[in-house]
C-alpha positions in Angstrom: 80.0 99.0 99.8 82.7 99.0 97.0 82.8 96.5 94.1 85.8 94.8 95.9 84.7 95.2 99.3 81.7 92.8 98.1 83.8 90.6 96.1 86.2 89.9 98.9 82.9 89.1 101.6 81.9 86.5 98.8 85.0 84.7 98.4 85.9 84.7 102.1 82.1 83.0 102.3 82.5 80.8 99.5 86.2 79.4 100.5 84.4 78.7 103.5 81.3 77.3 102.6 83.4 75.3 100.2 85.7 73.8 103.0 82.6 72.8 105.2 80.8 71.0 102.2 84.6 69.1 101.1 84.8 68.0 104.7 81.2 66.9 104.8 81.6 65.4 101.9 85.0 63.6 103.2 83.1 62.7 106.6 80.4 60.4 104.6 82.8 59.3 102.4 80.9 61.3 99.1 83.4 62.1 96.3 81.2 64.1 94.2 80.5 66.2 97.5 84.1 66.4 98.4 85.1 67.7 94.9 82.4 69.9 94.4 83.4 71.7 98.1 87.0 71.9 96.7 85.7 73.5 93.7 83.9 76.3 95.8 86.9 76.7 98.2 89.2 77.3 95.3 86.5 79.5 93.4 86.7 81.4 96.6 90.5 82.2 96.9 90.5 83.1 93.3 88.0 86.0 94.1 90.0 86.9 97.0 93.5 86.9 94.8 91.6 88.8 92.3 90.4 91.9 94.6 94.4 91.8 96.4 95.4 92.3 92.9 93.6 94.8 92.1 93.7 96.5 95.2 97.3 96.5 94.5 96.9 97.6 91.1 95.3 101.0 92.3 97.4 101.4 95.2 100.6 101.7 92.8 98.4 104.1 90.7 97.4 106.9 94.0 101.7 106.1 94.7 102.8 107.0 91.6 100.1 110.1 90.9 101.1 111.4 94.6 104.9 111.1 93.9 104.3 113.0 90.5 101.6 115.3 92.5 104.8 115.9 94.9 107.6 116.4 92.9 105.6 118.9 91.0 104.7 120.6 94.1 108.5 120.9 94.7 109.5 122.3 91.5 107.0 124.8 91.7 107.5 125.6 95.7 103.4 124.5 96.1 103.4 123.5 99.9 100.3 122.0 99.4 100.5 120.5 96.6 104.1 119.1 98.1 101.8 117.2 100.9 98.7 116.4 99.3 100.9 114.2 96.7 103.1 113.0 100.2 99.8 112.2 101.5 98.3 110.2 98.2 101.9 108.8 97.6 101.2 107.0 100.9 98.3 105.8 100.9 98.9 104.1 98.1 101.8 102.4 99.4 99.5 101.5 102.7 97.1 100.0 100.2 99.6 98.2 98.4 100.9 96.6 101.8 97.6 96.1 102.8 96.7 93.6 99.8 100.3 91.6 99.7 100.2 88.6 97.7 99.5 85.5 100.1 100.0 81.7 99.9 96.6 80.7 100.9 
C-alpha cells in the first residue's frame, strides 16, 4: 500500500473515531471529551486534505510530462510516443479529478 493510500485509511479512521468520542463526549455532557474528539476529527480531515493535495500535485506532474511526452512525439512523427504521452497526459488529469478539493 502506498504512503498516501495509508495516510488517507488513517484520517478517514481518525475523523471518525474522533466524531464518535465528540458525540460521546456531548452525550454525558464531558467537555474535555467533546474537545478532545473534535481535535481527532479535525486531525483527521487534515490528513485527508493533505493526501488530495498531493495527489493532485502528482497528477498535474504525469499531465504535464504526458502533454510534453506528446507534443514531442508529434514533432518527431513517434506514434508511440504520440500515445503513451496521450495516455500519461490523462491519467494525470483522472487523478487530478479524482482528488478535487472538498468542503468537508
Amino acid at each position: 500500500m502506498s504512503s498516501n493510500t495509508t495516510r488517507h485509511i488513517e484520517g478517514i479512521a481518525d475523523k471518525a473515531v474522533g466524531a464518535v468520542k465528540k458525540n460521546v463526549g456531548a452525550a454525558i455532557d464531558n467537555e474535555q471529551m467533546e474537545a478532545e474528539g473534535k481535535l481527532r476529527e479535525l486531525e483527521g480531515e487534515a490528513k485527508i486534505k493533505g493526501v488530495e493535495a498531493s495527489e493532485r500535485v502528482k497528477g498535474k506532474f504525469e499531465e504535464v510530462t504526458g502533454a510534453i511526452k506528446r507534443k514531442v512525439g508529434e514533432v518527431i512523427e513517434n506514434q508511440q510516443m504520440e500515445i503513451e504521452g496521450a495516455a500519461r497526459e490523462k491519467k494525470g488529469e483522472i487523478r487530478q479529478g479524482l482528488n478535487k478539493k472538498s468542503d468537508t
